[in-house]
C-alpha positions, 0 to 999 in steps of 0.5 A: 516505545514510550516507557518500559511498558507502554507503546504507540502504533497505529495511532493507538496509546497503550499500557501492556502488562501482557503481550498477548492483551485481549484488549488489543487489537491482533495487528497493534499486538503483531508491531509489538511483537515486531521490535522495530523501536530497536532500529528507530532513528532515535533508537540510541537514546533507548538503549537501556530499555531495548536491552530491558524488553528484549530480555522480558519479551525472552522470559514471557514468550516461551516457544509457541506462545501466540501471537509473538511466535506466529511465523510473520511477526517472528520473521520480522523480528529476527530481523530486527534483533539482527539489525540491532546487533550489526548497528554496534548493540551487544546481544546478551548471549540469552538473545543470541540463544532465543534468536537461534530458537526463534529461526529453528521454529520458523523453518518449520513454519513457513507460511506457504499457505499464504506466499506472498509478502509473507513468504518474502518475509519469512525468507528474508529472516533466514538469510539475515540468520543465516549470514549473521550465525556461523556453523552447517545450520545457519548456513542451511538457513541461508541457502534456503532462504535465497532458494525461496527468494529466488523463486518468490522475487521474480514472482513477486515484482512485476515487470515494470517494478510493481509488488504484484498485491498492488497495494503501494504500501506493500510495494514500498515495504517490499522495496526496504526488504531488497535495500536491506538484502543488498545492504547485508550481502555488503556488510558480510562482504557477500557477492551481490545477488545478481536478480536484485539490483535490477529489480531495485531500479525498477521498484524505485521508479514504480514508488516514484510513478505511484506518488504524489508530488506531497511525496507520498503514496497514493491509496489504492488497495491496502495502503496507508502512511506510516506503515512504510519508510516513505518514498523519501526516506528508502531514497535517501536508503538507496542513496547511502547504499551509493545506488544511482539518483532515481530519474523523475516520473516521465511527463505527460505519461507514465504507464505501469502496464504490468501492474495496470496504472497510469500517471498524467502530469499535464501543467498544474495537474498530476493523476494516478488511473487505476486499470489493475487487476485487484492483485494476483489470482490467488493472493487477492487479499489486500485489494479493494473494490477499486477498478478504473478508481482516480486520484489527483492532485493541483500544484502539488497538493492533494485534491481527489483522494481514495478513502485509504485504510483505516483498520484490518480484521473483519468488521463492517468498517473493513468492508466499506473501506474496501468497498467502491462507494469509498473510492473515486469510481462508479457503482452500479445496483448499490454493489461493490465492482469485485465482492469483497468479504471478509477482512481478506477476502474476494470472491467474483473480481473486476477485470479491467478491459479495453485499456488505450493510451494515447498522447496527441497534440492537444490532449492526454487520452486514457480509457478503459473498462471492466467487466466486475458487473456483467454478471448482473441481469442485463450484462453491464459494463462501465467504461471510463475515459479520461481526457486531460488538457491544458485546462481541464479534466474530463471524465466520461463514465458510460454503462453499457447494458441494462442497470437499475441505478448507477452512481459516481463518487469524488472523495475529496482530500480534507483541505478542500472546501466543495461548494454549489454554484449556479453551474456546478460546485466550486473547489477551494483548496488551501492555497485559495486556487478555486477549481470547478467542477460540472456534470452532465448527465447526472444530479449531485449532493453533497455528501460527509465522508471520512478519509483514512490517511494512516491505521487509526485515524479518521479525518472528516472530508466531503465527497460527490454522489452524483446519480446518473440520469441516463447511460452517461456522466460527464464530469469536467474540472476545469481551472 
């Protein structure tokens, strides 16, 4: 919040005389609805204007009005004005009065036709309200709210910690919702909710498997920085909540088998494989084209990276970023691995099959397939294997079936130069490390990209094509 009527999200400036500005993208118009500047770090230092815009947003949103009034952003909302007020902010009673309002049109409202984060969500208002009011009613509010989030949370976080959309900025926001839970059944002298302490540790340790050593997420699905607090910011949460230090990620190997991800740390490298399903059956909305996709960083600085999540809503633009050809993987006949329409949508979706794991002395073996293109004419299916040792990485791609074309692509972060060589392309990253890398079985070029590391922000970065030759690429960076 920059002034009274001005606001920045998503890396957009904007002047908002109305709340529902048609020159506003709808998820720009949903944070403004939100009020999370009411809960900044800075957040005393705008006081004056928190209570200023509280008392516009009551007299300008009356009930139902769109988008303000829309289940989610409502949700988030009542949370916020809550959170306000137990951080020591008097609520006026023409707050207190609309947050009742706001809570009565939410349950009638709630959004079981999407489940999922929104759901969560929608639960989680209702027992901030229902702990923060006293009376029949809200006590209604809260047993409902727990019934839901008792149901949904077994659902929603998979055995090995993972929010099952796969989306690591989902699942980092999923983990601020169960620190904000146990933090309020504290802060109202509650006894604990027995099914959420495990299910922190375990999302804690899945957050820190799915990160860079940079210390911030990894882009598969819909993921973006700035989105979430960061890994580092909901530890630091976890902390003043006195939970136990998290463990470091384990070395060499750190699987995720319910959510389908692997992470390889051998010497200078870190990589996170990608051998998950797109997310649940039914809620497949936030993933992307991605299947047996990579990213990798050398001595703690990025180098392979997905192309990230730029924009939502329905343009051209949201299907390329949800597309193959913008991630770390192959594509075979110039067509997505999962059909990805819409701006949250998926129709025929890759399986990941075959996955092995394995460590043996002189080298990390990982492998998997999937089968996103057998129903194309000849049954194809690609099979990658990726084999690390002290020295290199290599990546074996192998189509099995008939095909007409087949092409890999290596998204490389902004920091590093690519360039050809006699033997290959050389790497230069930032610190001066060069790196090289050689394929065989297969001719490559040089290609312009973009990366989109936060909403609304398009950095230019360099990514390899490489057109196979036959039915086998092979893909070697060595150091």
């Amino acid at each position: 919040m920059l002034s009274l009527t001005r606001w920045r999200f998503l890396n957009e400036t904007r002047e908002i005389l109305r709340w529902d500005d048609p020159a506003a993208e709808r998820l720009w118009l949903y944070n403004l609805h939100y009020f999370e500047d009411l809960n900044a770090e800075d957040a005393a230092d705008r006081r004056a204007w928190h209570e200023a815009i509280i008392a516009r947003w009551i007299v300008e949103n009356p009930p139902g009005s769109a988008p303000g009034w829309e289940p989610y952003p409502t949700s988030l909302r009542i949370v916020n004005w809550i959170k306000f007020a137990l951080a020591g902010n008097a609520l006026s009673p023409e707050a207190r009065h609309s947050l009742a309002i706001q809570v009565r049109w939410l349950t009638g409202r709630l959004e079981w036709h999407l489940l999922g984060n929104h759901l969560f969500a929608n639960a989680k208002a209702l027992v901030f309200a229902g702990l923060f009011f006293d009376g029949e009613e809200a006590e209604a509010w809260r047993l409902r709210g727990q019934r839901i989030l008792d149901r949904e949370l077994p659902e929603q976080i998979l055995a090995d910690g993972g929010q099952f959309e796969r989306s690591t900025m989902y699942h980092a926001l999923a983990l601020e919702d169960g620190l904000d839970l146990l933090n309020l059944a504290r802060a109202f002298c509650r006894p604990a909710w027995a099914a959420l302490d495990p299910a922190i540790a375990r999302m804690r340790h899945w957050l820190a498997v799915m990160s860079h050593p940079d210390g911030e997420i990894t882009f598969f699905n819909d993921a973006a920085i700035g989105i979430a607090p960061s890994p580092a910011e909901l530890e630091h949460y976890a902390g003043r909540l006195d939970l136990p230090p998290l463990v470091d990620p384990e070395r060499p190997i750190a699987e995720l088998p319910a959510s389908g991800y692997v992470r390889v740390a051998v010497g200078p490298v870190v990589a996170l494989l990608d051998m998950a399903p797109l997310g649940p059956d039914y809620l497949p909305g936030h993933g992307h084209a991605d299947t047996l996709s990579l990213e990798l960083s050398f001595n703690g600085r990025r180098v392979v990276v997905n192309s990230g999540t730029g924009v939502y809503g329905g343009s051209p633009e949201r299907l390329r970023q949800r597309g193959t050809r913008a991630h770390n993987t192959v594509v075979l006949n110039g067509l997505n691995s999962s059909q990805v329409w819409g701006g949250f949508r998926v129709a025929r979706r890759a399986r990941p099959i075959d996955i092995v794991v394995q460590r043996n002395d002189d080298a990390t073996l990982v492998a998997a397939a999937h089968d996103g293109y057998r129903h194309l004419a000849g049954n194809p299916v690609h099979r990658r294997q990726w084999r690390f040792t002290a020295d290199e990485v290599r990546i074996e791609d192998t189509i099995s079936g008939a095909f007409r074309t087949a092409t890999a692509h290596l998204h490389f972060h902004p920091d590093i130069d690519i360039s050809p060589r006699a033997d290959g392309y050389q790497l230069a990253l930032a610190d001066g490390t060069l790196l090289t890398l050689t394929t065989a079985g297969g001719n490559g070029r040089i290609a312009q990209t973009t990366w989109h590391p936060q909403f609304g922000l398009v950095v230019a970065n360099k990514s390899l094509v490489i057109e196979f030759s036959g039915a086998t690429l092979t893909t070697i960076l060595s150091w």
